[in-house]
Backbone atoms as SQL, in Angstrom:
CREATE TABLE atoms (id INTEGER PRIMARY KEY, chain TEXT, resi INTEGER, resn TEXT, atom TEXT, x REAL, y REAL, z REAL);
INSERT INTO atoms VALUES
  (1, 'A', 1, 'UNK', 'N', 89.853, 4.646, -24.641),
  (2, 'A', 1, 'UNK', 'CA', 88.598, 4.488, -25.350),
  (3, 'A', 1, 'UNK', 'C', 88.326, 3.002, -25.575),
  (4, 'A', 2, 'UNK', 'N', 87.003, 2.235, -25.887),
  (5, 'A', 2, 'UNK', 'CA', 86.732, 1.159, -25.897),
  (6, 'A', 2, 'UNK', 'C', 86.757, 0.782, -27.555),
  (7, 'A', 3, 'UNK', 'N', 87.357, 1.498, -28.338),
  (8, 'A', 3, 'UNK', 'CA', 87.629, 1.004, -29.626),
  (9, 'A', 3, 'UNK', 'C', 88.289, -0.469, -30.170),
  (10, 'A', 4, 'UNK', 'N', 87.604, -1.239, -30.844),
  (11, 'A', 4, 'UNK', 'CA', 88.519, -2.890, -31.326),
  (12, 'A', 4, 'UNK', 'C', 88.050, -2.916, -32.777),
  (13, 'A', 5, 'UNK', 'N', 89.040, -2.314, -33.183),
  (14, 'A', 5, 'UNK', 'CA', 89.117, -2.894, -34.621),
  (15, 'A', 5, 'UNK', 'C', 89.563, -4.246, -35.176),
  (16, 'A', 6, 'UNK', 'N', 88.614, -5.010, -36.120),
  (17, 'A', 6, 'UNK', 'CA', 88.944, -5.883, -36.791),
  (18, 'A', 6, 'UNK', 'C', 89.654, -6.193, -38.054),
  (19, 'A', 7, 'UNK', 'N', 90.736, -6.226, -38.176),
  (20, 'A', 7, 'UNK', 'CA', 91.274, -5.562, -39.276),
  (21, 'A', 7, 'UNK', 'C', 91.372, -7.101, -40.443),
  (22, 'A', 8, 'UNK', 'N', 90.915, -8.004, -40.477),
  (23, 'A', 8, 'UNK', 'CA', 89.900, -8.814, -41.276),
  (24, 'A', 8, 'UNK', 'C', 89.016, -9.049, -41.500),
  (25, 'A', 9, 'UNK', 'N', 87.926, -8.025, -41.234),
  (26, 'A', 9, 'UNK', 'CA', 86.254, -7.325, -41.659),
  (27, 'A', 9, 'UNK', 'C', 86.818, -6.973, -42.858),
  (28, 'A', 10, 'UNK', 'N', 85.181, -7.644, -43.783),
  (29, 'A', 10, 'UNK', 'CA', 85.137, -6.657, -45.069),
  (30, 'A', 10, 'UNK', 'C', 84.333, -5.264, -44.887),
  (31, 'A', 11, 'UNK', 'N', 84.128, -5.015, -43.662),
  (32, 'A', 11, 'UNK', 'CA', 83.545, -3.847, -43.319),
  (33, 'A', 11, 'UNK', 'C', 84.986, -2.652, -43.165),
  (34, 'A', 12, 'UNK', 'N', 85.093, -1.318, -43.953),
  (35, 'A', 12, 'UNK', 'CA', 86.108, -0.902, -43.694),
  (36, 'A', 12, 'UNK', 'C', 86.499, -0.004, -42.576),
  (37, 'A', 13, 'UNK', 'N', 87.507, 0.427, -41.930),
  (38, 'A', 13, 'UNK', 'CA', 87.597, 0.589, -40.997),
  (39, 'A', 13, 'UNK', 'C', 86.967, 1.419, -40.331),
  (40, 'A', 14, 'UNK', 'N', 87.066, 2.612, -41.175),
  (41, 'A', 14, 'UNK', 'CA', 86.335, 3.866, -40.589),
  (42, 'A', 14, 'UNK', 'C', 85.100, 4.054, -40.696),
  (43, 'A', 15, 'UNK', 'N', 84.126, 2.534, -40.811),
  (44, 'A', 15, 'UNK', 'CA', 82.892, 2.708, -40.755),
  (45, 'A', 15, 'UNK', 'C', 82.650, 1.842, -39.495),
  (46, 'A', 16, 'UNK', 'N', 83.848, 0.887, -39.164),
  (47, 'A', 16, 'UNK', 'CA', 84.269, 0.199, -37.758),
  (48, 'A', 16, 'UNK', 'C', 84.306, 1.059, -36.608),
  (49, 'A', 17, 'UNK', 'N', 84.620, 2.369, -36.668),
  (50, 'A', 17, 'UNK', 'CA', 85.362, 3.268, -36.005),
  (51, 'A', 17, 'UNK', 'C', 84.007, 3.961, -35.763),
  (52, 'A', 18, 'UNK', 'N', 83.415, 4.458, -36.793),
  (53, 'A', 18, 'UNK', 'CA', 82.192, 4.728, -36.914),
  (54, 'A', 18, 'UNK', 'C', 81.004, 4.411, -36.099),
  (55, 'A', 19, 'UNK', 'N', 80.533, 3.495, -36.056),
  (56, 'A', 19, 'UNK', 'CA', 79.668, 2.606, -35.339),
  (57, 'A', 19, 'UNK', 'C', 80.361, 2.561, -33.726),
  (58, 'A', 20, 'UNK', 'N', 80.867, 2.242, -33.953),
  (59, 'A', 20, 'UNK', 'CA', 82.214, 1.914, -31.981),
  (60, 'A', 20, 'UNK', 'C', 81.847, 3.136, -31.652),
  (61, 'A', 21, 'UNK', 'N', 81.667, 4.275, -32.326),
  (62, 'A', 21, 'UNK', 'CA', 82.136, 5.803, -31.727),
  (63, 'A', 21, 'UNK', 'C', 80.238, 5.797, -31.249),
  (64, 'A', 22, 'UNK', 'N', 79.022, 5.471, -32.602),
  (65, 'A', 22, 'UNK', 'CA', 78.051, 5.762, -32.214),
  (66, 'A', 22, 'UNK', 'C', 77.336, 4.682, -30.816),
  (67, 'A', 23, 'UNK', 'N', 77.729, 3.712, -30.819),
  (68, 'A', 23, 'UNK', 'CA', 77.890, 2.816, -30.066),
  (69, 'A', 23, 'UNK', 'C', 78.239, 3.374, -28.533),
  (70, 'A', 24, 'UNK', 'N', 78.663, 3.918, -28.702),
  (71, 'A', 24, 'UNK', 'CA', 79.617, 4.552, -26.942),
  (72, 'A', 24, 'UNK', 'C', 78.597, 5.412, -26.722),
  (73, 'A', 25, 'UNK', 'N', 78.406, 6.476, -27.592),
  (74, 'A', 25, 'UNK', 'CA', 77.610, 7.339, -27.246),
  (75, 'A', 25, 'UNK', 'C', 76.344, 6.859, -26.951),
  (76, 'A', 26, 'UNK', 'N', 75.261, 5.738, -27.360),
  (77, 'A', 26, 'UNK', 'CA', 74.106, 5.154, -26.692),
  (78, 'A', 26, 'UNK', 'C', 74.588, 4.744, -26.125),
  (79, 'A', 27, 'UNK', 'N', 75.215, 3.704, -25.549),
  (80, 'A', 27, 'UNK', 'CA', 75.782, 3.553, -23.972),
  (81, 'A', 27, 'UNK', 'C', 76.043, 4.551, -22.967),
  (82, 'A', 28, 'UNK', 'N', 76.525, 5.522, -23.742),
  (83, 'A', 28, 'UNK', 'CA', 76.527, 6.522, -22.372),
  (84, 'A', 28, 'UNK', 'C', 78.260, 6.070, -21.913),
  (85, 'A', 29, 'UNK', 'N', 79.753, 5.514, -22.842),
  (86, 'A', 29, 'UNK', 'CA', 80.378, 5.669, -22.325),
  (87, 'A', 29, 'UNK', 'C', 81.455, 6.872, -23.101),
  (88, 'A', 30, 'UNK', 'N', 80.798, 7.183, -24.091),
  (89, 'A', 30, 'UNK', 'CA', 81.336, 8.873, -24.458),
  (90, 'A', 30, 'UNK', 'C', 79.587, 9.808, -24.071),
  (91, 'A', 31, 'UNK', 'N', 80.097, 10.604, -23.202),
  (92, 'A', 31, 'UNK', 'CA', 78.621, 11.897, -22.831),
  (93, 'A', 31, 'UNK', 'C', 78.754, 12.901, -23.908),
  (94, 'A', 32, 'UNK', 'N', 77.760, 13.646, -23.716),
  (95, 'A', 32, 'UNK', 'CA', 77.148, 15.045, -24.661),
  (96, 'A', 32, 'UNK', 'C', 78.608, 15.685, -24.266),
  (97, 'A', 33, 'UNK', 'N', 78.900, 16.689, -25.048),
  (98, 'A', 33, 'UNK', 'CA', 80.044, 17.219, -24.461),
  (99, 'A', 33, 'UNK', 'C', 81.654, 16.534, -24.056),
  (100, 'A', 34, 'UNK', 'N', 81.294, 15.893, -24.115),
  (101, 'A', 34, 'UNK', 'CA', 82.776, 15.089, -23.918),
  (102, 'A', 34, 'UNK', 'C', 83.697, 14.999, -25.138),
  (103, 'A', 35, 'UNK', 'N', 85.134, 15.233, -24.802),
  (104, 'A', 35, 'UNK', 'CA', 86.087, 15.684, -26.032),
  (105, 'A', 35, 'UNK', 'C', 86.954, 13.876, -26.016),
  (106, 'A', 36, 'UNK', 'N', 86.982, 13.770, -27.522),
  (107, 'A', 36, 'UNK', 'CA', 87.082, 12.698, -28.035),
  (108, 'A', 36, 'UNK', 'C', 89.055, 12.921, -28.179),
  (109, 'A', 37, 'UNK', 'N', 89.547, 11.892, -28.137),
  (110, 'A', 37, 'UNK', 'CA', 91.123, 11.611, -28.334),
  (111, 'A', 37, 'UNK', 'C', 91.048, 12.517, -29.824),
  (112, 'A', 38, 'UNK', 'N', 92.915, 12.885, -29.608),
  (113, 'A', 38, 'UNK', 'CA', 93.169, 13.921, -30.907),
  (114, 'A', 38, 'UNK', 'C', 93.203, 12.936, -31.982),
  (115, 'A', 39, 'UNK', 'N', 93.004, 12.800, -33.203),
  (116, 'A', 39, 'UNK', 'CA', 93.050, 12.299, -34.686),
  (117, 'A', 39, 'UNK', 'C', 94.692, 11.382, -34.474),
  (118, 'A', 40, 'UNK', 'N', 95.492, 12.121, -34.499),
  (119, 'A', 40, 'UNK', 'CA', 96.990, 11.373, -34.094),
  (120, 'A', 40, 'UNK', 'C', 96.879, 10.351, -32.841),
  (121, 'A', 41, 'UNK', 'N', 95.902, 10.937, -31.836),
  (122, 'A', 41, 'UNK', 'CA', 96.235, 9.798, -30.542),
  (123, 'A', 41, 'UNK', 'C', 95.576, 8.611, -31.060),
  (124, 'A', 42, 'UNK', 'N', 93.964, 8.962, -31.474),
  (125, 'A', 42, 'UNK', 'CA', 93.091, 7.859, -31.833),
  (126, 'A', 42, 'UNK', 'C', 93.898, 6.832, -32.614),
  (127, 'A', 43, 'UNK', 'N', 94.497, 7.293, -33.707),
  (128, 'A', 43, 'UNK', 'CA', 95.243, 6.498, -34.996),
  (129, 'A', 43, 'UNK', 'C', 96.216, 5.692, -33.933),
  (130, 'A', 44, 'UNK', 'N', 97.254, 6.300, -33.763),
  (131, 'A', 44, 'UNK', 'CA', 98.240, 5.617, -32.656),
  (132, 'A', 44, 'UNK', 'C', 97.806, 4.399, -31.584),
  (133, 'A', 45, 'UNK', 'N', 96.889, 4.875, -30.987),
  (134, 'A', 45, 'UNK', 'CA', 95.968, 4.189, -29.838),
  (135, 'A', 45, 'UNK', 'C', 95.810, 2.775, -30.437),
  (136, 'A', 46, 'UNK', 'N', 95.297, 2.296, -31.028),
  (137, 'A', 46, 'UNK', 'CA', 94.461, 1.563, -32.226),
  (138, 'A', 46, 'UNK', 'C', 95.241, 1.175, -33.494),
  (139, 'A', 47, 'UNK', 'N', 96.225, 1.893, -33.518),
  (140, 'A', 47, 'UNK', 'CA', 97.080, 1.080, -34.940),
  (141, 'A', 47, 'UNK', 'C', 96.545, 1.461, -36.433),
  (142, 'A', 48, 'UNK', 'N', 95.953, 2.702, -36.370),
  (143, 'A', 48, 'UNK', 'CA', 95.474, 2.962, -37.892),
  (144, 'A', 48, 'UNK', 'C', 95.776, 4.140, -38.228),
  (145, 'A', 49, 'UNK', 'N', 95.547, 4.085, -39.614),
  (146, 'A', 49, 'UNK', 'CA', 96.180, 5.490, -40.257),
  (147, 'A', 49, 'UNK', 'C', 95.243, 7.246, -39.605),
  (148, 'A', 50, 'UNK', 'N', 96.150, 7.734, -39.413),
  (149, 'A', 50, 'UNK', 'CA', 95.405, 9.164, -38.765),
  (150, 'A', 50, 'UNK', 'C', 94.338, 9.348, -39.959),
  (151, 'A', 51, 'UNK', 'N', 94.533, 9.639, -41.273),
  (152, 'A', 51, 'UNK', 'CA', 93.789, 10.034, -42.352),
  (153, 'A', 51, 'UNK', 'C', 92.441, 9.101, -42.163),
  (154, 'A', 52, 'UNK', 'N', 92.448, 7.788, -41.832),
  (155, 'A', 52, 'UNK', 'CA', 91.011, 7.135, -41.158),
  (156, 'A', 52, 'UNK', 'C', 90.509, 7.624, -40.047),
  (157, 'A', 53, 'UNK', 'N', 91.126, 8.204, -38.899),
  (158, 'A', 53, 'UNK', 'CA', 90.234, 8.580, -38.061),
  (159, 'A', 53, 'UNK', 'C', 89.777, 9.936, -37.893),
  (160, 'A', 54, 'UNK', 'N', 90.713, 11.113, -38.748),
  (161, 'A', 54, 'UNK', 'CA', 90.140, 12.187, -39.690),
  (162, 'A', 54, 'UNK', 'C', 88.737, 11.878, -40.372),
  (163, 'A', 55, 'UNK', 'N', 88.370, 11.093, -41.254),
  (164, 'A', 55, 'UNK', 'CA', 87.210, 10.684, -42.141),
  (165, 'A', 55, 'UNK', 'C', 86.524, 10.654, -40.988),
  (166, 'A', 56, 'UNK', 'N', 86.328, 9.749, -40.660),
  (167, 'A', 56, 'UNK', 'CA', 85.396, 8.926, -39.080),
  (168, 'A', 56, 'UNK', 'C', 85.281, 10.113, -38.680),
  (169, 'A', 57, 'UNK', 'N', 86.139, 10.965, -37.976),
  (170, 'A', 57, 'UNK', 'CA', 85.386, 12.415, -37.584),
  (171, 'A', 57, 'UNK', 'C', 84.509, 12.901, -38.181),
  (172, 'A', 58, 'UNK', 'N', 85.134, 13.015, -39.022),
  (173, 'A', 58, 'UNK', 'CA', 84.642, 14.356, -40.001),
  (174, 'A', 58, 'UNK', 'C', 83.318, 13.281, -40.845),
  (175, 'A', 59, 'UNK', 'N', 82.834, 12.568, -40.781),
  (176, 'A', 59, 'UNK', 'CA', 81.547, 11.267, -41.249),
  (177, 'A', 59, 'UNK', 'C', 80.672, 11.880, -40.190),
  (178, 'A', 60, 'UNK', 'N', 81.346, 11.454, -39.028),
  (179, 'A', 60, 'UNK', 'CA', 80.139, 11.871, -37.796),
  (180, 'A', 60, 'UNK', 'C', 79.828, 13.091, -37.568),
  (181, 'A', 61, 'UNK', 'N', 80.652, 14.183, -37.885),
  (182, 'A', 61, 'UNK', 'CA', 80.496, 15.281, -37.645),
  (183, 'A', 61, 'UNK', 'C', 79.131, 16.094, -38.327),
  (184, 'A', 62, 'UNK', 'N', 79.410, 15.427, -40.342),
  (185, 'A', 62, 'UNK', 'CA', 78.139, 15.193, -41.399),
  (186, 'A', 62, 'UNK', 'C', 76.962, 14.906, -40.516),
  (187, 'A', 63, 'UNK', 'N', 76.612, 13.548, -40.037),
  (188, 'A', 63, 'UNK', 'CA', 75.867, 12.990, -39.529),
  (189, 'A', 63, 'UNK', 'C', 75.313, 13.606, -37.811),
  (190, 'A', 64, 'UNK', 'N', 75.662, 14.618, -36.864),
  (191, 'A', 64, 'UNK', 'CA', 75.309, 15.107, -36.365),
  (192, 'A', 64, 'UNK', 'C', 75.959, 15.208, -34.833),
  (193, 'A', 65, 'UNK', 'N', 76.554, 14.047, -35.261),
  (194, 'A', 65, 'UNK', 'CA', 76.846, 13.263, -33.657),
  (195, 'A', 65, 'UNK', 'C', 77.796, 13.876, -33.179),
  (196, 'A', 66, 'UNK', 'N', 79.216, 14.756, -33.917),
  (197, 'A', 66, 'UNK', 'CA', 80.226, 15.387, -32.980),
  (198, 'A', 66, 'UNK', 'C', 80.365, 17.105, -33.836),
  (199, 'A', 67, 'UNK', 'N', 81.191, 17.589, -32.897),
  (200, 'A', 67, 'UNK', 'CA', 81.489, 19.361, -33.562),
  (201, 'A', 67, 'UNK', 'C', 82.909, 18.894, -33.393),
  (202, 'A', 68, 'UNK', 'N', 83.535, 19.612, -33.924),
  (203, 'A', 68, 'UNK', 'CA', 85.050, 19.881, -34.279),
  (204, 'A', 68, 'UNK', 'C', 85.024, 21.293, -34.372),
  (205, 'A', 69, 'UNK', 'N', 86.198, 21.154, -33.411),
  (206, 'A', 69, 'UNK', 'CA', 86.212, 22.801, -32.958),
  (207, 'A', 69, 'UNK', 'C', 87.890, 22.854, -33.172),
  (208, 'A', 70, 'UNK', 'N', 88.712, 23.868, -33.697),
  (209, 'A', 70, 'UNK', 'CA', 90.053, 24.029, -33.857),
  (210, 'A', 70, 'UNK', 'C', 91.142, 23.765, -32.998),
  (211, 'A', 71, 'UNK', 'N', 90.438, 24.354, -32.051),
  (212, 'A', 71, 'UNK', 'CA', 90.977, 24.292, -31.021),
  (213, 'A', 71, 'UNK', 'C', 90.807, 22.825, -29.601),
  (214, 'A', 72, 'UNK', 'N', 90.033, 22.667, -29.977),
  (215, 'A', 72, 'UNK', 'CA', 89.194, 21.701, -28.728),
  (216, 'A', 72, 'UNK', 'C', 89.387, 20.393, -29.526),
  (217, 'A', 73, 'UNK', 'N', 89.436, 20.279, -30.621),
  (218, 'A', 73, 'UNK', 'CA', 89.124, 19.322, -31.493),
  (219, 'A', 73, 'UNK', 'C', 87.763, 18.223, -31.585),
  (220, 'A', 74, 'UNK', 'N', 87.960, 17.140, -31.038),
  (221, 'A', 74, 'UNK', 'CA', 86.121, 16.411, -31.638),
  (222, 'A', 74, 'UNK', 'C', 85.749, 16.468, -30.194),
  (223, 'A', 75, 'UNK', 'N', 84.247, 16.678, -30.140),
  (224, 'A', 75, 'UNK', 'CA', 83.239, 16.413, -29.445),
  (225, 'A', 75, 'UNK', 'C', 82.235, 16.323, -29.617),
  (226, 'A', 76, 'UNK', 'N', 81.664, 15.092, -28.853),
  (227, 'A', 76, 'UNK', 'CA', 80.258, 14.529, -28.718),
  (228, 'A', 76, 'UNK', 'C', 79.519, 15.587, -28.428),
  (229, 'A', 77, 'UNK', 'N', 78.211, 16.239, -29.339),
  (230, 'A', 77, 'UNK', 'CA', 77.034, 17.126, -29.555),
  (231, 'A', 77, 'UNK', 'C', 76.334, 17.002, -28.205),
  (232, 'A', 78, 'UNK', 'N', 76.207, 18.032, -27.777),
  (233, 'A', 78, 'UNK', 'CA', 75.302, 18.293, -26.172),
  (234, 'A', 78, 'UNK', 'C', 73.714, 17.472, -27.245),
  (235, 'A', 79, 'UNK', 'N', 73.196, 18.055, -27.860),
  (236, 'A', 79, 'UNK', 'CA', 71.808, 17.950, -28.805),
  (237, 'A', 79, 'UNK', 'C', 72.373, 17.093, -29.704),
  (238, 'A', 80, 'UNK', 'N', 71.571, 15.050, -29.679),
  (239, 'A', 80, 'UNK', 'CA', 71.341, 14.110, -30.742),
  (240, 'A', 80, 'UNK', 'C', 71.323, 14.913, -32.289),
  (241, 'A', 81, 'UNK', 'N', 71.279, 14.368, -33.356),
  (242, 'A', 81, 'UNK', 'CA', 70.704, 14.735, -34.565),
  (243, 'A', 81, 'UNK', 'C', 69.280, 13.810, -34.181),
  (244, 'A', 82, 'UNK', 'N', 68.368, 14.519, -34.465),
  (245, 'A', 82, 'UNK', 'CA', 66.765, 14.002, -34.536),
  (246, 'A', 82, 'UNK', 'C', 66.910, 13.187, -36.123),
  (247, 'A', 83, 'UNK', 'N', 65.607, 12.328, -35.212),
  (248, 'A', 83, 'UNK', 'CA', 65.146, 10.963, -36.884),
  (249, 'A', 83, 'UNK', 'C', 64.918, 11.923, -38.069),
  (250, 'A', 84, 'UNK', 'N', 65.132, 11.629, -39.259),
  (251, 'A', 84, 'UNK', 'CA', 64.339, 13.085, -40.001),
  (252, 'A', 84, 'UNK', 'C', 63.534, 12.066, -41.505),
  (253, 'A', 85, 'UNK', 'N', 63.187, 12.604, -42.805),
  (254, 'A', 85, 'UNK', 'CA', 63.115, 11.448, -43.713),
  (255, 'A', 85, 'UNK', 'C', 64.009, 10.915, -44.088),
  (256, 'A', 86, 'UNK', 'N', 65.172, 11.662, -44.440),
  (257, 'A', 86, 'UNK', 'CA', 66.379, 10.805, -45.013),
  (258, 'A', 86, 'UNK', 'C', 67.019, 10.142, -44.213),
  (259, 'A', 87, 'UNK', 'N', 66.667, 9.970, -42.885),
  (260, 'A', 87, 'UNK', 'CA', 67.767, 8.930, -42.210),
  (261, 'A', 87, 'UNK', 'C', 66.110, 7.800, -41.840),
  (262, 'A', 88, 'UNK', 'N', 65.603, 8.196, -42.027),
  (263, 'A', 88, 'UNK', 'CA', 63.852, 7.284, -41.927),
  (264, 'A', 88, 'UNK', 'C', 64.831, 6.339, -43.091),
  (265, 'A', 89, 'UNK', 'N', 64.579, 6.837, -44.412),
  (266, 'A', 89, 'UNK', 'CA', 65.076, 5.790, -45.809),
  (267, 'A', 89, 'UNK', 'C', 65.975, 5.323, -45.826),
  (268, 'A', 90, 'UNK', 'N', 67.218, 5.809, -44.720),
  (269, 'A', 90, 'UNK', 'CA', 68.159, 5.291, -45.070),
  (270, 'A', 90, 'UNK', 'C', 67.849, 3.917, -43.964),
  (271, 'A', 91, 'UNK', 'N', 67.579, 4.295, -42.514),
  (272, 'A', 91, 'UNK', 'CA', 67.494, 3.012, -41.738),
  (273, 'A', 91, 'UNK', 'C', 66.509, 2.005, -42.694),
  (274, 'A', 92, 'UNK', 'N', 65.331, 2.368, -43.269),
  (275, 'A', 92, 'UNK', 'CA', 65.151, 1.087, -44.026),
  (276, 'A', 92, 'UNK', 'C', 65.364, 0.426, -44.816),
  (277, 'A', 93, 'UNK', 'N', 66.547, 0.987, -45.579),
  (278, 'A', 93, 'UNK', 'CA', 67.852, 0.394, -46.503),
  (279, 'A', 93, 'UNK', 'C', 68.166, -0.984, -45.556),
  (280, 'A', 94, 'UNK', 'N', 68.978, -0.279, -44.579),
  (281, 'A', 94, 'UNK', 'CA', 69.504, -1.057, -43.661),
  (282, 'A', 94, 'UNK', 'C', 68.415, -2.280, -42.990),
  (283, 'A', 95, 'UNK', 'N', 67.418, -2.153, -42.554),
  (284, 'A', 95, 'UNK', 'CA', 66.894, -2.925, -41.864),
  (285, 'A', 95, 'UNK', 'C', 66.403, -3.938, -43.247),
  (286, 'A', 96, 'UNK', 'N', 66.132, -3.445, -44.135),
  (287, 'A', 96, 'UNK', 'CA', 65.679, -4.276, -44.972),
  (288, 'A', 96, 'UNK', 'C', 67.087, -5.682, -45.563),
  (289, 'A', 97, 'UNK', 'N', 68.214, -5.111, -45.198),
  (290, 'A', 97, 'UNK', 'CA', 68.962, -5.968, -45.824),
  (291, 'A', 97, 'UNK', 'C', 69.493, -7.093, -44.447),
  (292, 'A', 98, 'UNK', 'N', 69.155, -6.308, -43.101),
  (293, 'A', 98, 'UNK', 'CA', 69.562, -7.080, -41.810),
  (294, 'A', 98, 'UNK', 'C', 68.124, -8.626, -41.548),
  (295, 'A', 99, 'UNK', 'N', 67.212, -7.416, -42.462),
  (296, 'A', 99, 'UNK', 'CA', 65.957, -8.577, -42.016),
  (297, 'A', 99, 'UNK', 'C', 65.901, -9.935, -43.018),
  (298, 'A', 100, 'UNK', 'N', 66.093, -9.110, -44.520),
  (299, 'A', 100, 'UNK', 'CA', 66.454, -10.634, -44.994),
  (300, 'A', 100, 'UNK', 'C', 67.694, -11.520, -44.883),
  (301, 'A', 101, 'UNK', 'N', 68.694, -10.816, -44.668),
  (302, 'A', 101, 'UNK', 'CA', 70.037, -11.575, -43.871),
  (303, 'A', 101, 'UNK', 'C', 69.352, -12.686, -42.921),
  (304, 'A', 102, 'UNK', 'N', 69.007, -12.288, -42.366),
  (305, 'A', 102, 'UNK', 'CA', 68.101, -13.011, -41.066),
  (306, 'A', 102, 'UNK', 'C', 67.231, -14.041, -41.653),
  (307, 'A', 103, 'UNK', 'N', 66.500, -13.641, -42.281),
  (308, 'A', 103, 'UNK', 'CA', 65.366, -14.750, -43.096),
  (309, 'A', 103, 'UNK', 'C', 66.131, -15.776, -43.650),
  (310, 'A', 104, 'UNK', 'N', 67.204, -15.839, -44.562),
  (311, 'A', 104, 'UNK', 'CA', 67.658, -16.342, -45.138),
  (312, 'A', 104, 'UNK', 'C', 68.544, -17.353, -44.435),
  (313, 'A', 105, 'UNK', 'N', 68.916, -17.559, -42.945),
  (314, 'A', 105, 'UNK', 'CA', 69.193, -18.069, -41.984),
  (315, 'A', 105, 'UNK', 'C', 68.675, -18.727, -40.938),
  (316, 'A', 106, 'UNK', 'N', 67.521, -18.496, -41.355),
  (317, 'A', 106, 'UNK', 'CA', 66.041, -19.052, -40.771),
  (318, 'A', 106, 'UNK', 'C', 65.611, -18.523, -39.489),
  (319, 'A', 107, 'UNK', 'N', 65.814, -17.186, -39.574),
  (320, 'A', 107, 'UNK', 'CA', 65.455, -16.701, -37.697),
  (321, 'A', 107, 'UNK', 'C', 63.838, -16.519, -38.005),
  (322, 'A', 108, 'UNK', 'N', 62.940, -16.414, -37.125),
  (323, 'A', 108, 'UNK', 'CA', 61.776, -16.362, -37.316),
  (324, 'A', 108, 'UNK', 'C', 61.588, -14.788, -36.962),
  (325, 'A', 109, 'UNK', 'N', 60.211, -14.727, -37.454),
  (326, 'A', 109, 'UNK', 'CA', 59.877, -13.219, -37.528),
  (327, 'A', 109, 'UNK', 'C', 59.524, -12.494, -35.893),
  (328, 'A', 110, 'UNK', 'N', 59.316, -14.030, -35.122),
  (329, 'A', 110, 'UNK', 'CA', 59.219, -13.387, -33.315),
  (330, 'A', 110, 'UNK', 'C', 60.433, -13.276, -32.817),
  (331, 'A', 111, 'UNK', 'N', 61.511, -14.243, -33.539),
  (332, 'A', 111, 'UNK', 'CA', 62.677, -14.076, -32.791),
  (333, 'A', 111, 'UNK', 'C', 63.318, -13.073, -33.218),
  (334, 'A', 112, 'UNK', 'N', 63.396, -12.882, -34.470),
  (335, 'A', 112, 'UNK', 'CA', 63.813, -11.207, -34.875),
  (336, 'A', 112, 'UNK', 'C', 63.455, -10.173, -33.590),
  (337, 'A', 113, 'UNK', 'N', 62.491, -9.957, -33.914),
  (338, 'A', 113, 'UNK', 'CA', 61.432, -8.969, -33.063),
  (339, 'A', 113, 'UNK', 'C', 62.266, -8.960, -31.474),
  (340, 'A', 114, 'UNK', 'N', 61.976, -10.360, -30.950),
  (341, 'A', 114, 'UNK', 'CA', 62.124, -10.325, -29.617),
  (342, 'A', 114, 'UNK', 'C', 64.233, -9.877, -29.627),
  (343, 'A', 115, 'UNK', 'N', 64.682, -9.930, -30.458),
  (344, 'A', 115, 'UNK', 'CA', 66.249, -9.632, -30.336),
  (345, 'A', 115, 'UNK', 'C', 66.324, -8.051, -30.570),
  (346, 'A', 116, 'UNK', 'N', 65.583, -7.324, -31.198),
  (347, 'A', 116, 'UNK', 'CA', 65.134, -6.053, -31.571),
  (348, 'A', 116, 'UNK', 'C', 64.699, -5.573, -30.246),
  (349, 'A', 117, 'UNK', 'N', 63.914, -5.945, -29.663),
  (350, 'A', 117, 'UNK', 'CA', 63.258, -5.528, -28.514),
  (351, 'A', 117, 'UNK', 'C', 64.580, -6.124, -27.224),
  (352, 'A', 118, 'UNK', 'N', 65.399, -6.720, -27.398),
  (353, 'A', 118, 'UNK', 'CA', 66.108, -6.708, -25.848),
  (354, 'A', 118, 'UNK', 'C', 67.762, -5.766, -26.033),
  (355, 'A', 119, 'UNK', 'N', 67.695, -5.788, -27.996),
  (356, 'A', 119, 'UNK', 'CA', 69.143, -4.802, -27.976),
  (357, 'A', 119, 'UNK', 'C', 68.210, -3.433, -27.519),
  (358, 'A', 120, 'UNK', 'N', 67.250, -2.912, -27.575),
  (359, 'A', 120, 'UNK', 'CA', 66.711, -1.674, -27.531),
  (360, 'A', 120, 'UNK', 'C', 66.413, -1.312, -26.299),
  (361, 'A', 121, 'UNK', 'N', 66.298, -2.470, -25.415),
  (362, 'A', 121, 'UNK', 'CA', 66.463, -2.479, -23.876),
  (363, 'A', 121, 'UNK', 'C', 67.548, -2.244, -22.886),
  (364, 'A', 122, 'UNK', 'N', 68.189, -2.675, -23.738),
  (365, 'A', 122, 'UNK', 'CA', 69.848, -2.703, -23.023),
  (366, 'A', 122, 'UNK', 'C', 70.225, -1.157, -23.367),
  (367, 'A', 123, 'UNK', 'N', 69.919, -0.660, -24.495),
  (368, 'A', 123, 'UNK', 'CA', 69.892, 1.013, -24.989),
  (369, 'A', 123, 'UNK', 'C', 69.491, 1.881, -23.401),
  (370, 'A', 124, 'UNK', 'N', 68.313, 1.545, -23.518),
  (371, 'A', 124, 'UNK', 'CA', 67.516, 2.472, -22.783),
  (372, 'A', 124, 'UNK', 'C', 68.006, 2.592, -21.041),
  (373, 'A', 125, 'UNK', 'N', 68.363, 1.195, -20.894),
  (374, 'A', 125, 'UNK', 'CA', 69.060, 1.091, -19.737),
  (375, 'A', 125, 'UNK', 'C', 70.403, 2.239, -19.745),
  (376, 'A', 126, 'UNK', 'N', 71.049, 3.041, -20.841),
  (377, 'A', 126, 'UNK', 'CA', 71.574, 3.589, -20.216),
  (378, 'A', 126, 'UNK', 'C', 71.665, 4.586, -20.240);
């Protein structure tokens, strides 16, 4: 798997793990259907506690993106979770704190935009 944890981020891990996992899946290098490493391999693989990559499952699982099946264990959802309102409010939580991050660093409001518009390109490309 293409997982790199930073393990001197104040970001904690299994929201590291998190993102990497949703990350693959818009890339297109985990597919719909595709069965994800067991909880023990992932941890092992990567150097972290199994009980973190338990959460991280079981986060994404909440959020739409994998099924956990007993037997089969995690996999990437044939069917996205669709935009809905509460993830509408929540991305503008987020964007609101990435955009003034940004302001406050002096990026301009085209160069924002135009960096918005070429990560969303590189998306679509795959």
């Amino acid at each position: 798997m293409f997982i790199k944890i930073d393990f001197e981020s104040e970001m904690p891990i299994y929201e590291q793990l998190r993102r990497q996992i949703i990350m693959g899946i818009a890339k297109g290098a985990l597919e719909k259907g595709e069965q994800l490493p067991s909880v023990r391999q992932l941890a092992e693989d990567i150097g972290i506690n199994l009980h973190t990559v338990n959460k991280t499952y079981n986060v994404l699982k909440e959020e739409g993106y994998l099924v956990i099946d007993r037997r089969k264990g995690a996999m990437v959802r044939d069917i996205m979770p669709k935009a809905n309102k509460e993830y509408s409010e929540h991305l503008q939580a987020e964007m609101e704190y990435i955009i003034a991050n940004s302001y406050c660093r002096g990026l301009t409001k085209e160069d924002f935009l135009k960096l918005c518009g070429e990560i969303y390109d590189k998306l679509e490309k795959y």
